[in-house]
VOPA-308978 format. One record per residue (C-alpha): x, y, z; residue in three letters. Coordinates in steps of 0.1 Angstrom, whole numbers, padded with zeros to 4 digits, always signed. Layout:
N
XYZAla;...
# end
This chain:
497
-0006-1020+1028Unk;-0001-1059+1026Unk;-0010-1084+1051Unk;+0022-1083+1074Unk;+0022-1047+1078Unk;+0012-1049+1113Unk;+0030-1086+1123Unk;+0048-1069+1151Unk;+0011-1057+1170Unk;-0010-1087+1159Unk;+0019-1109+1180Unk;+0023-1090+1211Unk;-0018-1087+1213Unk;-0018-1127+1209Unk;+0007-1128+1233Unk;-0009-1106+1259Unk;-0043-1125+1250Unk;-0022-1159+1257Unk;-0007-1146+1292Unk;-0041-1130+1309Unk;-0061-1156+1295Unk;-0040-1188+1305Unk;-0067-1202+1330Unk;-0042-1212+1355Unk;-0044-1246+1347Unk;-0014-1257+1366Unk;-0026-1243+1397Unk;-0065-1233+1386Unk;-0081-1216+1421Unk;-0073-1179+1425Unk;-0087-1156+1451Unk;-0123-1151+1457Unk;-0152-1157+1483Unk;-0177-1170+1458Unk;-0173-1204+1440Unk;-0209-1189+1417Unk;-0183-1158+1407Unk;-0155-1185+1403Unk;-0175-1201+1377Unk;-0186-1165+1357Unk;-0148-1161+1360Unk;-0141-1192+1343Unk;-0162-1187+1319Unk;-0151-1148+1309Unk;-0115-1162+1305Unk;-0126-1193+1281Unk;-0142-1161+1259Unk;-0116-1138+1260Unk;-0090-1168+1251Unk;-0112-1169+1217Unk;-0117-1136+1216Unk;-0152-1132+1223Unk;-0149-1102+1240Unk;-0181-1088+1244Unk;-0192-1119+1258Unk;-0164-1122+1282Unk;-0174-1091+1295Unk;-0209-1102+1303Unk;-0194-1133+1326Unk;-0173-1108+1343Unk;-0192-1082+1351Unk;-0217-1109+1369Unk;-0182-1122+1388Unk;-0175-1089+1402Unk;-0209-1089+1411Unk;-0210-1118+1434Unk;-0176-1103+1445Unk;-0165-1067+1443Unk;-0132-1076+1449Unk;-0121-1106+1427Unk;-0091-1090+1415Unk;-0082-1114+1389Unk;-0120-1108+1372Unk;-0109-1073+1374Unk;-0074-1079+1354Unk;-0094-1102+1328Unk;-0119-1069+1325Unk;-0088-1051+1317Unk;-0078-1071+1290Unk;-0114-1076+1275Unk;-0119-1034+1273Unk;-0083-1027+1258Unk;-0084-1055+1230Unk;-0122-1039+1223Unk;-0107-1002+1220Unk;-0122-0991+1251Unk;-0089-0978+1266Unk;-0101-0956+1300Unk;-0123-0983+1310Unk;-0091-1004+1304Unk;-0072-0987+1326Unk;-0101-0984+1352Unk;-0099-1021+1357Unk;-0067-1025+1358Unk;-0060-1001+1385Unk;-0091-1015+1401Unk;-0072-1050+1401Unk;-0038-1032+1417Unk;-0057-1019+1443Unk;-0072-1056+1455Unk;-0035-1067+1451Unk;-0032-1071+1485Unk;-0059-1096+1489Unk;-0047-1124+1468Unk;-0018-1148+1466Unk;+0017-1136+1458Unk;+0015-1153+1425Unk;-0014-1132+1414Unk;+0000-1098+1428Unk;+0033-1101+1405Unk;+0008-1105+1376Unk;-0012-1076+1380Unk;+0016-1056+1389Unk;+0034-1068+1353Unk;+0005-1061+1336Unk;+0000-1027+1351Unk;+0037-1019+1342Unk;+0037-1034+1311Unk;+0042-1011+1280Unk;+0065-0986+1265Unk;+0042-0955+1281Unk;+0040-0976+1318Unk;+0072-0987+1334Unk;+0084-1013+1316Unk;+0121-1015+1334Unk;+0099-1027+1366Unk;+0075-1047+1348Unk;+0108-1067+1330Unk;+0118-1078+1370Unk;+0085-1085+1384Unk;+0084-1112+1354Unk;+0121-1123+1365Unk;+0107-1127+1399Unk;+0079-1145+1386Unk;+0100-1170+1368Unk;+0123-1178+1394Unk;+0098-1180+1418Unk;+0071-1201+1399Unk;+0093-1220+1371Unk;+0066-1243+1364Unk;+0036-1221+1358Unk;+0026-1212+1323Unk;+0024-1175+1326Unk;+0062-1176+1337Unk;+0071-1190+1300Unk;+0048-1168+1287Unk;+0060-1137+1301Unk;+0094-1144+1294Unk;+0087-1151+1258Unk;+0068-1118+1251Unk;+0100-1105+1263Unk;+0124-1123+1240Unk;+0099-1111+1215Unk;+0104-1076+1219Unk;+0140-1080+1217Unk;+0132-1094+1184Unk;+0146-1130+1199Unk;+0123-1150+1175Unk;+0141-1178+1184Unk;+0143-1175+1221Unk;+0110-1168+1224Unk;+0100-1201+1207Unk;+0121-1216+1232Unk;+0098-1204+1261Unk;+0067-1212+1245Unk;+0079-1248+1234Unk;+0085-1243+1276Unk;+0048-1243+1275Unk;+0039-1275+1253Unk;+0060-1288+1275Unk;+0043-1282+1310Unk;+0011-1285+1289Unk;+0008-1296+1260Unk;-0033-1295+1256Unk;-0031-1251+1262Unk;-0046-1245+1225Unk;-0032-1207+1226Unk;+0004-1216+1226Unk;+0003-1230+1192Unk;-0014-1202+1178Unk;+0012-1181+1191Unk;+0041-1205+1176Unk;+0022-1199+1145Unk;+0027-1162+1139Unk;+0065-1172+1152Unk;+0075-1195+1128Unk;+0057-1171+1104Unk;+0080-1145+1114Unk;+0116-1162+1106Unk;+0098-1174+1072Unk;+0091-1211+1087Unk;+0056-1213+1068Unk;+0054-1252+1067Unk;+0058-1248+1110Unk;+0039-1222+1117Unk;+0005-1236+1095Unk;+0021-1272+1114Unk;+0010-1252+1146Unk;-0018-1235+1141Unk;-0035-1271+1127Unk;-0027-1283+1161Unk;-0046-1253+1178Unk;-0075-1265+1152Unk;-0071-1296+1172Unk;-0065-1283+1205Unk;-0090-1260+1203Unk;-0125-1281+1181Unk;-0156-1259+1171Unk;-0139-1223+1180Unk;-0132-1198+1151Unk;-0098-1186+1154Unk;-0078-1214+1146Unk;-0095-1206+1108Unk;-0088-1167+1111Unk;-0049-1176+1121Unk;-0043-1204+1096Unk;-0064-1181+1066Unk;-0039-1156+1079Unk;-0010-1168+1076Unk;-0021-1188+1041Unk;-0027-1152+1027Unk;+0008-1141+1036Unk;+0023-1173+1012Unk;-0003-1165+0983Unk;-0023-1188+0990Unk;-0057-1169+0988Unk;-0081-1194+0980Unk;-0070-1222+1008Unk;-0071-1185+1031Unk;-0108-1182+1019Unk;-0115-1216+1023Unk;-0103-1215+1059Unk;-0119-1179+1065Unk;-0153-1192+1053Unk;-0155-1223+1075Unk;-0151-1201+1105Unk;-0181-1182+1097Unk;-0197-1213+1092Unk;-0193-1224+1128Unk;-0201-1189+1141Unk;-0221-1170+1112Unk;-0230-1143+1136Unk;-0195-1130+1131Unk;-0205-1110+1102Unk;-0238-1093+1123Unk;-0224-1088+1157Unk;-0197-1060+1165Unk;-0170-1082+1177Unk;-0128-1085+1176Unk;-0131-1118+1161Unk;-0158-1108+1133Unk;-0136-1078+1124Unk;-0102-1101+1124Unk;-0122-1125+1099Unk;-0137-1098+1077Unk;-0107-1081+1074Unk;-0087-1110+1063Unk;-0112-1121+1038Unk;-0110-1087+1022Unk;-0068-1091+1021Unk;-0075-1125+1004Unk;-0094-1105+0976Unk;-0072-1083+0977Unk;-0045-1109+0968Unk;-0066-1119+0941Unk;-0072-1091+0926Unk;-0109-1085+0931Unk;-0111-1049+0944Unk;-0151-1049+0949Unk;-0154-1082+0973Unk;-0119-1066+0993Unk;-0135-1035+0999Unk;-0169-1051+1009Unk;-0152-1071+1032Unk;-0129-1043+1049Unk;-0160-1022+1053Unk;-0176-1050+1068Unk;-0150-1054+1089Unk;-0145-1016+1097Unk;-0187-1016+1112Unk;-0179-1043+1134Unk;-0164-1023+1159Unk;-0126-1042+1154Unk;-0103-1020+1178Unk;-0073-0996+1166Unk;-0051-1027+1149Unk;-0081-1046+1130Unk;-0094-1010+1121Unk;-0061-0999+1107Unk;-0052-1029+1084Unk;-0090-1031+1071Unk;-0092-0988+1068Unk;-0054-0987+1048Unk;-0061-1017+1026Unk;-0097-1004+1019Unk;-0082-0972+1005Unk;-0053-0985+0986Unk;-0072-1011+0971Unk;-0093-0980+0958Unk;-0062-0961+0946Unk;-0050-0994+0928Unk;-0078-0994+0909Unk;-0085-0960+0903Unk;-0123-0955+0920Unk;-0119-0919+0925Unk;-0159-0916+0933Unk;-0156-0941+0959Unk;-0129-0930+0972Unk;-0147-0896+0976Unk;-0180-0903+0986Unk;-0169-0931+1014Unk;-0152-0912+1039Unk;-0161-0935+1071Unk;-0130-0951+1074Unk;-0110-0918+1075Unk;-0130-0903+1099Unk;-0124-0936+1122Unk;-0091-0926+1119Unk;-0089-0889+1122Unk;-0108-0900+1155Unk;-0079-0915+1175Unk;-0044-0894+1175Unk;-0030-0927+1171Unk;-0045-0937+1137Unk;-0048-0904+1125Unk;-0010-0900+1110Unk;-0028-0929+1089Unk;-0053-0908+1073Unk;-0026-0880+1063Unk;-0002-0913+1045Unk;-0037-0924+1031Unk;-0046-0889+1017Unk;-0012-0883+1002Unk;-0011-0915+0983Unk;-0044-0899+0969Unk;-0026-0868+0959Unk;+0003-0884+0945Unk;-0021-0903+0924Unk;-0039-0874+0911Unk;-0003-0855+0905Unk;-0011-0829+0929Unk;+0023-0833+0947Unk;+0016-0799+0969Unk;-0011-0811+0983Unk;+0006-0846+0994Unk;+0037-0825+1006Unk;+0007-0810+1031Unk;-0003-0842+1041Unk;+0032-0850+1050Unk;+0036-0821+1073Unk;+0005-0828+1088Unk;+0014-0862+1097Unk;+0050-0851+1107Unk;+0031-0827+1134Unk;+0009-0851+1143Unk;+0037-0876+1155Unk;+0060-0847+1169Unk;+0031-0841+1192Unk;+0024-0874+1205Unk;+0062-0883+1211Unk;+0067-0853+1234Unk;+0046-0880+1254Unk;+0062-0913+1242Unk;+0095-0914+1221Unk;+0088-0948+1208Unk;+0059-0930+1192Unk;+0085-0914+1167Unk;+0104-0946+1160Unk;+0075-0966+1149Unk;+0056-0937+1133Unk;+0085-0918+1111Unk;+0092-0948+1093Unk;+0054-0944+1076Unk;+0059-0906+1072Unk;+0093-0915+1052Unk;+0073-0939+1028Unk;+0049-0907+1019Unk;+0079-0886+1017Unk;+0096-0911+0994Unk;+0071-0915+0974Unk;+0068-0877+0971Unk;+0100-0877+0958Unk;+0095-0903+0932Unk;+0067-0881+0919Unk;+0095-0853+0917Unk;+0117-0880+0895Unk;+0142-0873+0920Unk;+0144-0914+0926Unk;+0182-0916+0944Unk;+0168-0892+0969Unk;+0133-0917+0974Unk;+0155-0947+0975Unk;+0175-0928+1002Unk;+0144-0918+1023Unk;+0132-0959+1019Unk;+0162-0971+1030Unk;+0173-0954+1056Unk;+0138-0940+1075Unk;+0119-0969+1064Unk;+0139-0997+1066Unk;+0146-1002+1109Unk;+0110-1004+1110Unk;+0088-1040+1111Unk;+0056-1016+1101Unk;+0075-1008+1070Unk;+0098-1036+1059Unk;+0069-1064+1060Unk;+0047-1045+1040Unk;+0042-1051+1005Unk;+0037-1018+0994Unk;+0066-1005+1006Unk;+0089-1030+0987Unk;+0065-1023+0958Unk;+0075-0985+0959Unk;+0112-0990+0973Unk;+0119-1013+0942Unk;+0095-0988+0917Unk;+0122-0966+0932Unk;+0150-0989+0921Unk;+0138-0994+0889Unk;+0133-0955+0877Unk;+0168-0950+0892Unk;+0180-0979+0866Unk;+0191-0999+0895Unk;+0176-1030+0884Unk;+0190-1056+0903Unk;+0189-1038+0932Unk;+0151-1038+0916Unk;+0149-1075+0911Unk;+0167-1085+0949Unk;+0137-1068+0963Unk;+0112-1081+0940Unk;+0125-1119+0942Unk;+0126-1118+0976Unk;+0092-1109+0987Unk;+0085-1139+0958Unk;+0103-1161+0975Unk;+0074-1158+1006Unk;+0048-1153+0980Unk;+0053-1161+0946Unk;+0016-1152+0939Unk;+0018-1112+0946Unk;+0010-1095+0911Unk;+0017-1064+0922Unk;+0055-1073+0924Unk;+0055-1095+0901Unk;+0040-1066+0876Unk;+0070-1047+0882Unk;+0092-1074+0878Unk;+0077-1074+0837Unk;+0085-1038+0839Unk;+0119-1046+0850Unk;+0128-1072+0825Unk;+0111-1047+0799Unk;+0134-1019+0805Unk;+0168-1038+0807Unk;+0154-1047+0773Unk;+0155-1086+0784Unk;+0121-1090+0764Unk;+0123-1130+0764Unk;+0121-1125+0801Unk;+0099-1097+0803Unk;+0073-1120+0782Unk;+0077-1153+0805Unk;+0069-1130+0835Unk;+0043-1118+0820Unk;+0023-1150+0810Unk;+0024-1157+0847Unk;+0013-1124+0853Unk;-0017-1128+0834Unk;-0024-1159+0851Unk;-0024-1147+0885Unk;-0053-1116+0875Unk;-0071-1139+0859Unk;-0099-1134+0882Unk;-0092-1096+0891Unk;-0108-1070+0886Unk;-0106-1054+0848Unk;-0101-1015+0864Unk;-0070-1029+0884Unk;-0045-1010+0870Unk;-0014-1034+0867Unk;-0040-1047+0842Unk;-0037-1021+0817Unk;-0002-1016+0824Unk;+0005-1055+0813Unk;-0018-1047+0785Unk;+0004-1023+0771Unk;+0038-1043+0775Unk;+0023-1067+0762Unk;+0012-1046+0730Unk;+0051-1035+0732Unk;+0066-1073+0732Unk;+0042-1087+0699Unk;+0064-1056+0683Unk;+0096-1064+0695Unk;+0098-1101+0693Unk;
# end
């Protein structure tokens, strides 16, 4: 699954990261009896803002310490323990917080309370007026802006949400966070030249931390660019090498990107190196997800059946959370479908479709953002079946209303595979040219574009595609497949032209 399968997540956890961690600069004291705790406080927020946080944890833990009822070290343990997987204790701290509510400053109640209510399982209804109480009352205060823009961006108000955090430059325009976060928002209407504008400026903002170079190599990777993405990956290591030793959010984020760059490029064995690497550096359930899929489709692209087989980590990480483990049933099917053992994927597709039954008897939005990923499997099922108008069916209408889905580039790989065995070929081509028109470097659509050509018997086409083709796996690996099916167009061509 391509790099912007999980845009969505990555920006509301940047946002969250931007809102807890803001440092109250405009108005820094909050509410505690010990200046020494004050200063562990201070601290854990600077290493959650760079997502350190293991670390952050430490300074925390020693705040509390000093006093048991700093509620604001509480809320930052809260975030610290959710964005390191550790959910319970999560939720420990944060009640911990609402309980110490009454002992701090209005300000600081209304954002504990938001973040306790926060979230489609909490009560979000309540949580969307504390913030409008929060805005009205405090116009001038960071977290206001911030809040409000987390909420435009769940409307999927791009725009409006920019607004706010442009709010933020505004009222201060040395807060490094806020262009990171107008990065991944100009990234999301296609504004690549902005966002990489902005996330230079957090560079700036933010001298000799790491994740300006994780969110610029990101976002590089998403235009093609793989080998500025490395270059920008690698010098983060460089300032902070022990990323690739020490189990960390950051180190995972890094690792994980690195092996999407390979991946871009082609080269299956450094891709999976790195999204093993960053799988054993304990990355939390979004990290984990993006490194675990990509891992395993990299290994179905190329056809390594005995690594596939004999590396079963990542599917036990998981089959270990009922959240990820709908993952491991779209993961296994793929494998099926791939070995032409389409019973066995229809299996995995029930599976899955119990699986996300169950959990939305607790959470409906659990359907609407998981059915989407059961439709690609079930699509793709179809395809196997040559029964390509009803796949193209499935892909548009299940798959389509979802971000998870219609950002990643598998999914317009199979929806326009889909197109083309139908004989729909512009239909083929429209989504084809435009995930080129974001990144004109992806082979794999670019592959079927040749294929495309090919079979409308445009061969002039077919052959100028191809050239390009070539040039873009020039450093893959040889057992990629689109390899050998270029080779064989190719053979095809020299005989018709």
């Amino acid at each position: 699954m391509n790099k912007r399968v999980l845009i969505s997540i990555v920006i509301i956890l940047t946002i969250l990261i931007a809102v807890i961690a803001t440092g109250y600069r405009t108005q820094p004291s909050v509410t505690t009896t010990s200046p020494e705790a004050y200063e562990f406080y201070l601290k854990g927020l600077d290493r959650n803002q760079n997502f350190y946080h293991a670390e952050a944890i430490g300074f925390l833990e020693k705040a509390i310490e000093l006093d048991s009822e700093f509620a604001m070290a509480y809320l930052q343990l809260f975030f610290s323990y959710n964005s390191s997987g550790k959910y319970v204790k999560s939720r420990q701290m944060i009640e911990k917080a609402t309980l110490l509510k009454e002992y701090v400053s209005e300000r600081e109640a209304l954002i504990i309370e938001i973040n306790k209510n926060m979230g489609e399982q909490h009560n979000q209804a309540l949580a969307d007026s504390l913030i409008e109480a929060l805005y009205q009352e405090y116009p001038k205060s960071l977290e206001a802006h911030l809040y409000k823009a987390r909420l435009a961006v769940r409307e999927n108000d791009t725009e409006d949400a920019i607004k706010f955090y442009n709010n933020v430059v505004d009222i201060d325009e040395d807060y490094a966070p806020v262009y990171n976060i107008l990065g991944y928002m100009y990234a999301e209407l296609n504004r690549y030249d902005e966002a990489i504008e902005n996330l230079k400026k957090y560079a700036k903002k933010a001298p000799g931390e790491v994740n300006p170079y994780d969110s610029i190599g990101e976002i590089l990777i998403r235009v093609g660019r793989y080998d500025e993405a490395l270059e920008s990956l690698k010098k983060g290591l460089e300032i902070k090498p022990e990323l690739t030793v020490t189990e960390s959010f950051l180190g995972a984020a890094i690792h994980k990107n690195i092996g999407n760059a390979y991946f871009g490029r082609g080269q299956i064995s450094e891709a999976v190196k790195n999204f093993d690497l960053a799988t054993s550096l304990y990355p939390g359930e979004y990290v984990l997800l993006d490194a675990v899929l990509n891992k395993y489709l990299a290994l179905v692209l190329s056809r390594r059946w005995n690594d596939f087989n004999s590396n079963s980590e990542g599917l036990d990480e998981l089959d270990a959370n009922e959240r990820t483990k709908p993952f491991k049933h779209l993961i296994k099917g793929i494998y099926h479908l791939a070995h032409k053992d389409i019973q066995s994927a229809i299996d995995e597709s029930e599976g899955m479709k119990n699986i996300i039954i169950s959990l939305s008897e607790e959470n409906s939005y659990v359907y609407d953002r998981l059915d989407p990923i059961n439709g690609m499997l079930d699509a793709d099922i179809k395809i196997s079946q040559g029964r390509y108008s009803e796949a193209v069916e499935i892909f548009t209408e299940r798959c389509l209303k979802s971000d998870l889905t219609k950002h990643s580039s598998w999914f317009n790989w199979r929806l326009a595979e889909a197109y083309r065995l139908n004989e729909q070929y512009e239909k083929s081509k429209g989504i084809v040219e435009s995930v080129l028109s974001i990144n004109p470097n992806d082979y794999i659509l670019r592959s079927l574009l040749v294929q495309v050509y090919f079979n409308e018997g445009d061969y002039k086409s077919a052959k100028s595609e191809l050239k390009r083709v070539k040039s873009l796996l020039s450093q893959s690996d040889s057992d990629l497949i689109f390899n050998a099916s270029m080779r064989k167009i190719e053979e095809a061509l020299e005989v018709l032209l």
